[in-house]
C-alpha positions as CSV (number, residue, x, y, z in Angstrom):
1,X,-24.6,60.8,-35.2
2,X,-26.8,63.3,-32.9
3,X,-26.2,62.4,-29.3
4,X,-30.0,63.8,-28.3
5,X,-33.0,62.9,-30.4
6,X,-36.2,64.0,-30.4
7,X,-39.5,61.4,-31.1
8,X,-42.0,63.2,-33.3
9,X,-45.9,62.2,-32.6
10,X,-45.9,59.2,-35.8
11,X,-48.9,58.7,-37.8
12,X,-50.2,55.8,-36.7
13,X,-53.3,55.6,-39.0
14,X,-54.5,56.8,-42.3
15,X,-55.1,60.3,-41.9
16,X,-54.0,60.8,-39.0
17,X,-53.8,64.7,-37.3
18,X,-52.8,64.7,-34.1
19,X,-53.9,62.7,-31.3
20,X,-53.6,63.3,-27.1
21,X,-51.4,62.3,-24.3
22,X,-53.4,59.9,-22.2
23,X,-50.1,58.1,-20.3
24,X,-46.8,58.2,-20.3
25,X,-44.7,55.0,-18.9
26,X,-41.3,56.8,-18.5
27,X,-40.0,59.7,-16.5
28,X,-36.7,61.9,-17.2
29,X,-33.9,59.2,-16.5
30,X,-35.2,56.2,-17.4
31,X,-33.1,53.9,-19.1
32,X,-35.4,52.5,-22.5
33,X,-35.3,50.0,-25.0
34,X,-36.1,49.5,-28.5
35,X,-39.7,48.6,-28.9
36,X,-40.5,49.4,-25.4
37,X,-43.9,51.2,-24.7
38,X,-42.6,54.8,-23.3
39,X,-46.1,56.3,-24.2
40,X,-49.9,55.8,-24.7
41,X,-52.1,58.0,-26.9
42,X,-55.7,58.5,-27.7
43,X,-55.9,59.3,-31.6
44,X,-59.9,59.6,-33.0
45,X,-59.9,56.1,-33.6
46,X,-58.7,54.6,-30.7
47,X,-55.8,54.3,-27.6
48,X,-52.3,53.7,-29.3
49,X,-49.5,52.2,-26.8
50,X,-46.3,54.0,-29.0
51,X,-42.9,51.9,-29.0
52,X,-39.3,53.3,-28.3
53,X,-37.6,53.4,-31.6
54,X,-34.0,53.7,-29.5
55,X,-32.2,52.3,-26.8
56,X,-30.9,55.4,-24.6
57,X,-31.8,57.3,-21.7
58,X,-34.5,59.8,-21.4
59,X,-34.2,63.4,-20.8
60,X,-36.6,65.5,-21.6
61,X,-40.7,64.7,-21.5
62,X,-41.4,67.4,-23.9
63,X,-45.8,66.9,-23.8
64,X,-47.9,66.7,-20.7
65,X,-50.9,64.4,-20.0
66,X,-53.9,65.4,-21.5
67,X,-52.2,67.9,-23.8
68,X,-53.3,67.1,-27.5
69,X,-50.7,67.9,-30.3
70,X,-50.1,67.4,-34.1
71,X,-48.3,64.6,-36.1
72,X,-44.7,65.0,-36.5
73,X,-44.7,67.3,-32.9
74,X,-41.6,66.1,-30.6
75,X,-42.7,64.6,-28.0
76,X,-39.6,63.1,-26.0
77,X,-36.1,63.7,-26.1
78,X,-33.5,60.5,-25.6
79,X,-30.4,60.5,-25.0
80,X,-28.7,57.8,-27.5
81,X,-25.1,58.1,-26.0
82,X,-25.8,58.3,-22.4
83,X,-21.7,57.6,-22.1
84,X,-20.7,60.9,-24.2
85,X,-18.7,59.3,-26.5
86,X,-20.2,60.3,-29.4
87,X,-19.2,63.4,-31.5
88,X,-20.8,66.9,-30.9
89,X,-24.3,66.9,-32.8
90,X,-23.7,68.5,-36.4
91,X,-26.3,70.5,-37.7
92,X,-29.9,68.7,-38.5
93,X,-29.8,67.4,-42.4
94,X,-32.3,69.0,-44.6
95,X,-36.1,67.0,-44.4
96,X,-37.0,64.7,-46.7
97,X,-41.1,65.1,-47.1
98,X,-41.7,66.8,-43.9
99,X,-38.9,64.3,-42.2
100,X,-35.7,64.4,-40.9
101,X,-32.9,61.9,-42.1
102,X,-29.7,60.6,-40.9
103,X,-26.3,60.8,-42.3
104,X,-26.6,57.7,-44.2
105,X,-29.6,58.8,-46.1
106,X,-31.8,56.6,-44.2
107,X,-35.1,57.7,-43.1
108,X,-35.2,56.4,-39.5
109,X,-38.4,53.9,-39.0
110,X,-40.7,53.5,-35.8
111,X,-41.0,49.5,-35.2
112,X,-44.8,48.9,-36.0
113,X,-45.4,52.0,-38.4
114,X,-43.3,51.7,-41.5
115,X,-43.0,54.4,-44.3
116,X,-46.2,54.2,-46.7
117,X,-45.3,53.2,-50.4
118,X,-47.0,56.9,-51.0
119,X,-47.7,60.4,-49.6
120,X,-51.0,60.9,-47.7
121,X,-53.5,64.0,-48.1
122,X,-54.8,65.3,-44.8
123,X,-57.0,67.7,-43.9
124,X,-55.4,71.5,-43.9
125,X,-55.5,72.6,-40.0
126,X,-56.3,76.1,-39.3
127,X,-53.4,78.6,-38.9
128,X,-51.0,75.6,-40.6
129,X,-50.2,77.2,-44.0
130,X,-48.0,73.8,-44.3
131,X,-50.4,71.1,-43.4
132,X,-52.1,71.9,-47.0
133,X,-49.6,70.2,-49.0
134,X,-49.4,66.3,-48.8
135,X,-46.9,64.9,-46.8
136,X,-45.4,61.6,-46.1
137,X,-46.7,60.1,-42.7
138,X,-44.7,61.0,-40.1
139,X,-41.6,59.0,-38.7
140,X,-39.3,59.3,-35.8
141,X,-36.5,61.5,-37.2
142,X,-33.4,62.8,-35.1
143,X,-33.4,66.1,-34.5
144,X,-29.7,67.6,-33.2
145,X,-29.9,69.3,-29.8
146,X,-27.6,71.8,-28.6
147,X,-24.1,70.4,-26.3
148,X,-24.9,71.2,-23.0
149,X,-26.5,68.1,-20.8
150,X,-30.4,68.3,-21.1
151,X,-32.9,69.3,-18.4
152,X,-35.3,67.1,-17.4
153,X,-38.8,68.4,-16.9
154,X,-40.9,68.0,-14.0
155,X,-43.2,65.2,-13.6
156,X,-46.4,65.7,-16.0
157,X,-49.4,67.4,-14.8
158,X,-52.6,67.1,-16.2
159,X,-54.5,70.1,-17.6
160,X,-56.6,71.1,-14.3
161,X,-52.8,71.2,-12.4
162,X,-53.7,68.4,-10.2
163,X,-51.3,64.9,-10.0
164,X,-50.5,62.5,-12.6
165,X,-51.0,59.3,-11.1
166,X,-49.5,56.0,-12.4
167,X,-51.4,53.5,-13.1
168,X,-51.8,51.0,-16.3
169,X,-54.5,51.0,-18.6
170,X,-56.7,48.2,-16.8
171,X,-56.5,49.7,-13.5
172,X,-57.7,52.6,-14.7
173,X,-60.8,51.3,-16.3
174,X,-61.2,49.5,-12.9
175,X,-61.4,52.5,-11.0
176,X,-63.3,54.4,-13.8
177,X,-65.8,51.6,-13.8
178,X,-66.0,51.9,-10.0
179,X,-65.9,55.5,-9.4
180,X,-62.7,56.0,-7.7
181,X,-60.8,59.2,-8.5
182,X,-57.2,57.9,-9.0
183,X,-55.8,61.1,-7.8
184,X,-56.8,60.3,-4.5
185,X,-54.9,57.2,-4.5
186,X,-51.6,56.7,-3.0
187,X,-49.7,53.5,-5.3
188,X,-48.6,50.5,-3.6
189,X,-47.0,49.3,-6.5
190,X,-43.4,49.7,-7.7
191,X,-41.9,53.7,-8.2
192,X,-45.9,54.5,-6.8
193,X,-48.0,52.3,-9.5
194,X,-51.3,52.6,-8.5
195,X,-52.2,48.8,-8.7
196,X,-56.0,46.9,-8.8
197,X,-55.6,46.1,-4.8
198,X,-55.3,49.9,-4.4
199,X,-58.4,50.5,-6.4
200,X,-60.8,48.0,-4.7
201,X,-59.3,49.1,-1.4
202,X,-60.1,52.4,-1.4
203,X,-64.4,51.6,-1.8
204,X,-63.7,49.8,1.5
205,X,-63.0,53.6,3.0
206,X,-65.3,55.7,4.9
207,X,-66.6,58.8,2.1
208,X,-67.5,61.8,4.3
209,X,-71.1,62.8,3.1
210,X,-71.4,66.6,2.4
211,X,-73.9,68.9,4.3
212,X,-77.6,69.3,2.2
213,X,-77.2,72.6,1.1
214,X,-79.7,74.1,-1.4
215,X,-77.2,74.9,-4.5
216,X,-77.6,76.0,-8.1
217,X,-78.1,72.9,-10.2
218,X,-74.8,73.5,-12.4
219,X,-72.9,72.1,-9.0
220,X,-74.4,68.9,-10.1
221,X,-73.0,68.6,-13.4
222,X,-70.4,67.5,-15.1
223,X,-68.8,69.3,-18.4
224,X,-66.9,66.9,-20.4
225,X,-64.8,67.9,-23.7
226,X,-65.9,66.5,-27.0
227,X,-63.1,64.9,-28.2
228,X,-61.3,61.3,-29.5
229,X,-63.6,58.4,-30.6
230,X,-66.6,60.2,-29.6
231,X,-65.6,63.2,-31.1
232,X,-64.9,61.1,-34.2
233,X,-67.9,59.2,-33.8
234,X,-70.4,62.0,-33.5
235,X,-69.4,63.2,-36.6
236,X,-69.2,60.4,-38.7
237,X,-73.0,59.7,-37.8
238,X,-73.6,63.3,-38.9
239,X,-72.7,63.2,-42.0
240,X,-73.9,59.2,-42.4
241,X,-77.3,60.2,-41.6
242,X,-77.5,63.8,-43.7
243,X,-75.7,62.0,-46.7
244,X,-76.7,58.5,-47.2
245,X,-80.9,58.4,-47.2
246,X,-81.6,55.3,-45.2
247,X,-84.2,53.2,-45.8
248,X,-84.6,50.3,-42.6
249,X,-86.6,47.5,-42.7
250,X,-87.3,44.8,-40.5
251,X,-87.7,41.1,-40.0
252,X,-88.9,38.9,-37.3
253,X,-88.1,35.5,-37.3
254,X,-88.0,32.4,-35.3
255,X,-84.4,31.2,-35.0
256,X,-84.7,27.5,-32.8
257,X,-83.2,25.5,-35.4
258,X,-80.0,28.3,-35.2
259,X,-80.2,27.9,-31.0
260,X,-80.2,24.0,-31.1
261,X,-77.7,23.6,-33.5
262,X,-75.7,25.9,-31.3
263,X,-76.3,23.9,-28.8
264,X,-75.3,20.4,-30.5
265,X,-71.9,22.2,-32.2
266,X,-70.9,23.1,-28.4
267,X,-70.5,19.9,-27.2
268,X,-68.4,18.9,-30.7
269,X,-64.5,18.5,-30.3
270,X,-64.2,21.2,-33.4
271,X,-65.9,23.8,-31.3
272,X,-64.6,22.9,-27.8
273,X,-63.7,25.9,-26.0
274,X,-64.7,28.0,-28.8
275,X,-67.4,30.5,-27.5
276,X,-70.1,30.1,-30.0
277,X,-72.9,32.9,-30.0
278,X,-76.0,33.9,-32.0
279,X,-73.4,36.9,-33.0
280,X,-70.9,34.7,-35.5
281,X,-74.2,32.8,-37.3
282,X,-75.4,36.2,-38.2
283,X,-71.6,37.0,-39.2
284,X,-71.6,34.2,-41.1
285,X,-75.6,34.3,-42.5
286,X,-74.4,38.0,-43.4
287,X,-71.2,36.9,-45.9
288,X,-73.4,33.9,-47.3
289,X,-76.4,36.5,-48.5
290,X,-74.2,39.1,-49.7
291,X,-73.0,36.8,-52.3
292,X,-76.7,36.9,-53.8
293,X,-77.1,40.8,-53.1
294,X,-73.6,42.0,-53.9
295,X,-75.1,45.7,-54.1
296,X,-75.1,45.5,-50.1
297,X,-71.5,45.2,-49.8
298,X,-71.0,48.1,-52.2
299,X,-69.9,52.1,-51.7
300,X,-71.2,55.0,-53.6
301,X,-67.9,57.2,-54.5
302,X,-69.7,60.7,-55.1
303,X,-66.4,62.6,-56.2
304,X,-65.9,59.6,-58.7
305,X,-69.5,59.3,-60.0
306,X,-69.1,55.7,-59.5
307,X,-70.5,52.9,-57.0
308,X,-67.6,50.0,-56.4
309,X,-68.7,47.0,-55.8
310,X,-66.4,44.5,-53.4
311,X,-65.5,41.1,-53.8
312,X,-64.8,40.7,-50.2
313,X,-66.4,41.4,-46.9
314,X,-65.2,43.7,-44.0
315,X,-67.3,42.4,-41.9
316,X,-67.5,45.7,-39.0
317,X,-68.6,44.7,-35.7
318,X,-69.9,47.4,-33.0
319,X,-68.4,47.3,-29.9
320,X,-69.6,49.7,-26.7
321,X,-66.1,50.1,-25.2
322,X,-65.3,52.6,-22.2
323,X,-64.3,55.4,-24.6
324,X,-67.3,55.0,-26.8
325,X,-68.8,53.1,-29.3
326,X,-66.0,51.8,-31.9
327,X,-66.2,49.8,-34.8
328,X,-63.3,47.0,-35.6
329,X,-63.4,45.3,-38.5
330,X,-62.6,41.3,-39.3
331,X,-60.9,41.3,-42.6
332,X,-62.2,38.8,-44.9
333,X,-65.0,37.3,-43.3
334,X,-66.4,35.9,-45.9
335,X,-63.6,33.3,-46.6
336,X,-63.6,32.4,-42.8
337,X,-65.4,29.2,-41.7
338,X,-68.4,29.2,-38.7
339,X,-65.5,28.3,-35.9
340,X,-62.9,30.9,-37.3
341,X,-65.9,33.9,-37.4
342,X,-66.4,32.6,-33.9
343,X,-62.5,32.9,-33.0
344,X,-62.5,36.3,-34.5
345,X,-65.3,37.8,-32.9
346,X,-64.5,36.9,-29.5
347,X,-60.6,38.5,-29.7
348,X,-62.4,41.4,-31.4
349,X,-64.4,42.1,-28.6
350,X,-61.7,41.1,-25.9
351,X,-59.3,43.5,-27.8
352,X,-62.0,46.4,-28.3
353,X,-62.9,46.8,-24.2
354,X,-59.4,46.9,-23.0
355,X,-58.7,49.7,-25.7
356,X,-56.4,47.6,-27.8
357,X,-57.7,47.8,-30.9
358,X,-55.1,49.0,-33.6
359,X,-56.3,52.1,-36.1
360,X,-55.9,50.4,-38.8
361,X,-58.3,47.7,-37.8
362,X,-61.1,50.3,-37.8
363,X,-60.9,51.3,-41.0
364,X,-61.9,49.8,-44.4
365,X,-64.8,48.3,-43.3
366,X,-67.6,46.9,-46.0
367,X,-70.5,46.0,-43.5
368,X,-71.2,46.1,-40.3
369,X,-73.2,44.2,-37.4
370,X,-75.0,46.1,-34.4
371,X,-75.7,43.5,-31.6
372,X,-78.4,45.0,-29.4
373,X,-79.7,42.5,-28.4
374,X,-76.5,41.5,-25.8
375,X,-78.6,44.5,-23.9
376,X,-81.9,43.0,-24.1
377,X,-83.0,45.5,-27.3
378,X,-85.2,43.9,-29.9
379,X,-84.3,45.9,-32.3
380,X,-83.5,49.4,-33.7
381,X,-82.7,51.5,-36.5
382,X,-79.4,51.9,-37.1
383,X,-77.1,54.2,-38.7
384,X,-74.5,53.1,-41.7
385,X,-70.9,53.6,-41.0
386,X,-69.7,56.6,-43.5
387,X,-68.3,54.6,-46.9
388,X,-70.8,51.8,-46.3
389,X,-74.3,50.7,-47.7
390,X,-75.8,48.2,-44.8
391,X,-75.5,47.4,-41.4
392,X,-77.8,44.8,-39.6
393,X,-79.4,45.3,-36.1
394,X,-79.2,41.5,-34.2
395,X,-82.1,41.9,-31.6
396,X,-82.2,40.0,-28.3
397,X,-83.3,36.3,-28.8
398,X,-86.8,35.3,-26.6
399,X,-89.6,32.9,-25.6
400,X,-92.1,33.6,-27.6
401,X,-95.9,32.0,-29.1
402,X,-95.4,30.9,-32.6
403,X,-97.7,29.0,-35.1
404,X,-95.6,25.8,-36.4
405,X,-97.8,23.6,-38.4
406,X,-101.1,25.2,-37.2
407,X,-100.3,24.9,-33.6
408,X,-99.2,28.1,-31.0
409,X,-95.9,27.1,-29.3
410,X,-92.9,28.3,-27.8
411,X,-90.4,29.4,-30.0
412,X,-86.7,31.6,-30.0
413,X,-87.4,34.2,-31.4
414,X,-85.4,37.2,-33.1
415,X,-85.9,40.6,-34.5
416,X,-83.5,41.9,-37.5
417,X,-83.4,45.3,-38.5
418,X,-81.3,46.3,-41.9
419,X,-81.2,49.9,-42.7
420,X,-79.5,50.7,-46.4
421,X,-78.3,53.6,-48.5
422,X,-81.0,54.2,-51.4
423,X,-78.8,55.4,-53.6
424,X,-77.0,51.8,-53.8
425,X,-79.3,49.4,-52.7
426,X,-82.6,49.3,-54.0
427,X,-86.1,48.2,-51.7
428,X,-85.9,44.7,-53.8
429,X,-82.4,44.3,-53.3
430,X,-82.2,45.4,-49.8
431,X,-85.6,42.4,-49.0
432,X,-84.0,39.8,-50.5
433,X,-80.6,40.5,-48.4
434,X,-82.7,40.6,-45.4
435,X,-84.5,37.7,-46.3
436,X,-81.7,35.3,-47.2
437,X,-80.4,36.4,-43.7
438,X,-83.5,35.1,-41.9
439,X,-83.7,32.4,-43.8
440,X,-80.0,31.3,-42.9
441,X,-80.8,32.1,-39.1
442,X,-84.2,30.3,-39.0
443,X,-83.1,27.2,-40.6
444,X,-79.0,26.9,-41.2
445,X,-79.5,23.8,-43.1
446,X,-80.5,26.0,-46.0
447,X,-76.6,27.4,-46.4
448,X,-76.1,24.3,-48.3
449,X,-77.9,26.3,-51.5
450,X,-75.9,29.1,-51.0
């Protein structure tokens, strides 16, 4: 067995090309672990904390921070017999689909990304003759190095030159929140982490002010590349919105009956630390009216000449996150009860701001929810998610004078906004969605005829 082997960049979601370096939690001569996180990595779907797949000793960091490389790329080197004993490395076996394998045949597996049951197609990439086949998604393969002991690189740098500082993921949205340059840091924490205290001591620092000085307004600006999920997400609302004619409609309606049943379920042993909000009764009011307007939860397939219609809902939730808007997705929300859409929403959005969510939770969705209203937005017009035919806009619940039984008082009330792809849903189909939804939020009693 290889002494030195080499951890290619895995796939870690379906077509996956290459992702960047955003951290790495290991330096040359670490000892590591199976499963332990040595590295984390932004793909266009979201941050990816990659596991270990050997115990050893690392010698080699073979990808800087901020650098962005392809799938099956090596990105660290371990040393697997850190006591010499094993035999010099023979030569590399021949690759199996694009992989290498050991001796025994075996194609070696990354704990948390398996081998798929079949190839994946990707997308050619330019100046890759190679990357037009299919190939199997990529796994961490040993790769035989030569005998003499390895050199360890220098410490990381990140593309301007300037330091690397250490510093795990929720400190650094701490100090990104807060405006404080890492760099300038000096850690506290163990081997130099940069911890929170560090953060939140440095605002307590005297900033010297520059001199006023009349300069060319480019010194005020900032230039920030176009890449990962907003990268990802620019161009999926591209081609959403030049492919898929919308058509948005809108619905206001009075939703008191939804706010004091909230109110009364709270204080119920069932929902009891559950945190109940206007978002899971339009989750669930949204599963309950696609039932009677299936055509909703549907996906033209152009290629195919066909429109597949679903027997389940993917219910995709937005979520503003510090790297940009993402869209995770609770499987099967249709078969979940009030208190378990509840449950699922809230780790949703918990897992979605600290950059947690896994790719393969973003993908597949059926539908999807837009809360604007957690920003005090009645209402919008929003975009569908490429593959989809609906998304609803929740607007922001308020005081306002409604007639009830002849008489002006003051109501909750909410704005809905659905916007729908023509060529699946039609203006009588997509109405009647909208209106079962209001309905459902405006009096919940009326589920029991669903």
């Amino acid at each position: 067995m290889p002494r030195y082997k080499q951890f290619p960049l895995p796939d870690t979601a379906e077509g996956l090309t290459d992702a960047e370096i955003l951290t790495w939690h290991v330096r040359p001569g670490d000892v590591v672990k199976v499963n332990q996180v040595i590295v984390e990595i932004e793909t266009a779907k979201a941050a990816v904390e990659l596991p270990c797949p050997w115990d050893g000793v690392v010698t080699e960091v073979l990808v800087q921070v901020g650098q962005t490389v392809d799938v099956g790329t090596p990105i660290i080197t371990i040393d697997v017999d850190p006591s010499g004993a094993a035999p010099a490395p023979a030569p590399a076996p021949a690759p199996v689909n694009g992989a290498a394998v050991e001796e025994s045949g075996r194609v070696p597996t990354l704990v948390g990304y398996g081998p798929k049951s079949g190839a994946a197609k990707r997308r050619p990439r330019k100046g890759n003759p190679a990357a037009a086949a299919p190939v199997a998604p990529a796994v961490p393969a040993p790769v035989a190095a030569p005998a003499p002991a390895p050199v360890a690189v220098a410490e990381p740098v990140a593309p301007q030159g300037g330091y690397v500082p250490l510093a795990k993921p929720p400190v650094r949205k701490l100090a990104k929140d807060l405006g404080v340059d890492l760099r300038a840091l000096t850690g506290s924490g163990p081997g130099g982490v940069i911890t929170r205290e560090d953060v939140e001591a440095s605002l307590a620092a005297p900033v010297a002010e520059p001199a006023p000085s009349a300069v060319d307004s480019g010194a005020r600006e900032r230039r920030v590349p176009i890449k990962g999920v907003r990268k990802a997400t620019a161009q999926a609302m591209v081609d959403s919105a030049f492919t898929a004619p919308h058509v948005t409609e809108f619905l206001t309606i009075d939703v008191t009956p939804m706010m004091e049943l909230r109110a009364r379920l709270k204080d119920t042993p069932e929902f009891r630390g559950v945190k109940l909000t206007p978002l899971a009764f339009a989750a669930k009011a949204v599963v309950l009216a696609a039932r009677r307007t299936p055509d909703v939860n549907a996906a033209w397939d152009g290629p195919a000449g066909e429109i597949v219609y679903k027997d389940y809902v993917h219910l995709g939730i937005a979520a503003a996150t510090p790297r940009g808007l993402v869209v995770p997705k609770v499987r099967d929300a249709d078969r979940m009860s009030l208190r378990e859409l509840a449950v699922a929403l809230e780790e949703l959005a918990t897992t979605a701001r600290e950059g947690r969510t896994k790719p393969s939770d973003m993908v597949g969705g059926t539908f999807t929810i837009t809360n604007v209203g957690v920003f005090g937005v009645d209402t919008g017009t929003p975009i569908l998610n490429p593959g989809e035919s609906g998304i609803l806009a929740l607007g922001a619940i308020r005081d306002m004078p409604w007639v009830v039984d002849g008489q002006v008082v003051p109501r909750k009330v909410c704005q809905l906004a659905l916007s729908f792809d023509h060529r699946v849903v039609d203006g009588q189909q997509g109405s009647q969605f909208l209106a079962d939804v209001g309905a459902l939020l405006a009096d919940p009693a009326v589920a029991i005829t669903y």
